[in-house]
N, C-alpha and C positions, 0 to 999 in steps of 0.2 A: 504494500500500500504506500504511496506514495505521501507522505506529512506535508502540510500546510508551512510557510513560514509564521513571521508574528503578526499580531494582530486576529480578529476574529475571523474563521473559518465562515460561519454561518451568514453572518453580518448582523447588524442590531434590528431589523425587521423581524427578523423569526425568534424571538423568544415565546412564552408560554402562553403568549394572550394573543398569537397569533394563530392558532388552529384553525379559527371560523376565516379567517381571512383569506387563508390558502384554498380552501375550500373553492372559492371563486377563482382562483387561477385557471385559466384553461390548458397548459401544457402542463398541469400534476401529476398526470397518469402517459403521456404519448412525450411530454417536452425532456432537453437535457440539464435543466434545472434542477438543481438540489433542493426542495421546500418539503423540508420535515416535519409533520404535523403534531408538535404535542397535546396531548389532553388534557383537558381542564385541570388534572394537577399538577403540568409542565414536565410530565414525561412523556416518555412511548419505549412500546416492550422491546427487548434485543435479544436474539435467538442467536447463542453462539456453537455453530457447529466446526468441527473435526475438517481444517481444510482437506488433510489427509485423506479420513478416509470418509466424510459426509454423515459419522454420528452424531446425535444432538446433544450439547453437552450441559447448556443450559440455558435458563431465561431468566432477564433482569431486567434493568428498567433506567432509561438515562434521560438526565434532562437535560440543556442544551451545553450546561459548561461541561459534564461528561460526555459527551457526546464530540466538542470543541477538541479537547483532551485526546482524546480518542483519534480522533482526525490529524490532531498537530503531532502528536511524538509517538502513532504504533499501535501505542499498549490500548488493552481493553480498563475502560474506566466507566462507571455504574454511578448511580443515586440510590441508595438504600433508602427504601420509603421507608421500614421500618424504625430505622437509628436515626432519619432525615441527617442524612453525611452522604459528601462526594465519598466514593473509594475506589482504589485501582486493584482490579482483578488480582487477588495474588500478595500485597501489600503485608501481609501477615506470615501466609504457608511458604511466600516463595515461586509457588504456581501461578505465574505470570502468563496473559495470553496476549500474544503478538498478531495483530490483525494481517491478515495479507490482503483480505477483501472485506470490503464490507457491502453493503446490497438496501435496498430498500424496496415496501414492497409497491403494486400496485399505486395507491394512492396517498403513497409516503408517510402511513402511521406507524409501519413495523420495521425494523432494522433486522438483517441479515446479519454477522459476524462470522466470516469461515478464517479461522485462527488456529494458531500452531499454540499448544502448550508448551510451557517448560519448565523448570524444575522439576517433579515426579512423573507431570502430565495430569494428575486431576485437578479437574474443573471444582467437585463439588467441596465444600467443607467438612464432609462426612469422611473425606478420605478417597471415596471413588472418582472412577476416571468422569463419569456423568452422573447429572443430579438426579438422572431418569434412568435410577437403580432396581425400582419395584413396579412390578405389571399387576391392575387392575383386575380381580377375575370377577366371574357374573358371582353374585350375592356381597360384592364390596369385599372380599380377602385381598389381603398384599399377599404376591409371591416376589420373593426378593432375586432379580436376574443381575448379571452384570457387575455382582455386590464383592466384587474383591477391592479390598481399601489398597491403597498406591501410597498412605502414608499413614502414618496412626494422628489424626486428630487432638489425642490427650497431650503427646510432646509436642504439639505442633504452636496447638493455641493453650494450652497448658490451663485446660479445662475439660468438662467430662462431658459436656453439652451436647458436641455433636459426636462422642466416641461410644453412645449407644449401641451392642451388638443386634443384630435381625433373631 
């Protein structure tokens, strides 16, 4: 992926109270315009997949200075709705994810992310390679696939929180 110099990538038009606006543009969905739509709480979701090999590795949520971030130096950078904090993928485990591409969809509310891991290679907290460890069966059971941990969570974040075994 090629990085932005300095200054704003997006430009001061598209911040969070722009959603309805874009809406009106008529090359949103056919033009080579960048107009990312966030949603009324100044994000929009980012699917980061395995440029590799096309697994889904996980879903978060950026709002336009992660997103900026993101664009200007590589790395994957997020808005934790929860903790309401910028953070960059990785900042803690080490598991740093390097964009190669990033994609947007149809009508520029979702973000694509096909990125290369490094450090262990997992995406998730939990220690796995993806956050999308456990399949759905019919009457609501978790069956745990995919569920080999690539780091131990306990030494990592030096906490028990996400070092729950299945």
């Amino acid at each position: 992926m090629t990085c932005a110099g300095s200054g704003s990538v997006l430009g001061d038009e598209w911040d969070s109270a722009s959603a309805e606006a874009n809406q009106a543009i008529p090359d949103l969905e056919e033009g080579h315009a960048f107009m990312p739509r966030f949603g009324p709480d100044g994000t929009l979701p980012a699917i980061a997949v395995s440029a590799k090999a096309g697994d889904v590795l996980m879903l978060a949520y950026m709002n336009k200075e992660a997103l900026e971030l993101t664009l200007k130096t590589g790395e994957a950078h997020f808005w934790s709705r929860s903790k309401k904090r910028l953070w960059k993928k990785g900042e803690e485990s080490g598991n740093t994810m390097h964009v190669v591409e990033l994609r947007t969809d149809c009508d520029q509310d979702t973000l694509l992310l096909k990125v290369e891991m490094k450090g262990t290679g997992a995406a998730c907290h939990t220690g796995r390679l993806s956050c999308f460890y456990r399949a759905v069966e019919p009457g609501g059971h978790l069956r745990f696939v995919d569920a080999e941990r690539l780091f131990d969570p306990v030494e990592t974040y030096g906490h028990a929180k996400a070092a729950r075994e299945p």
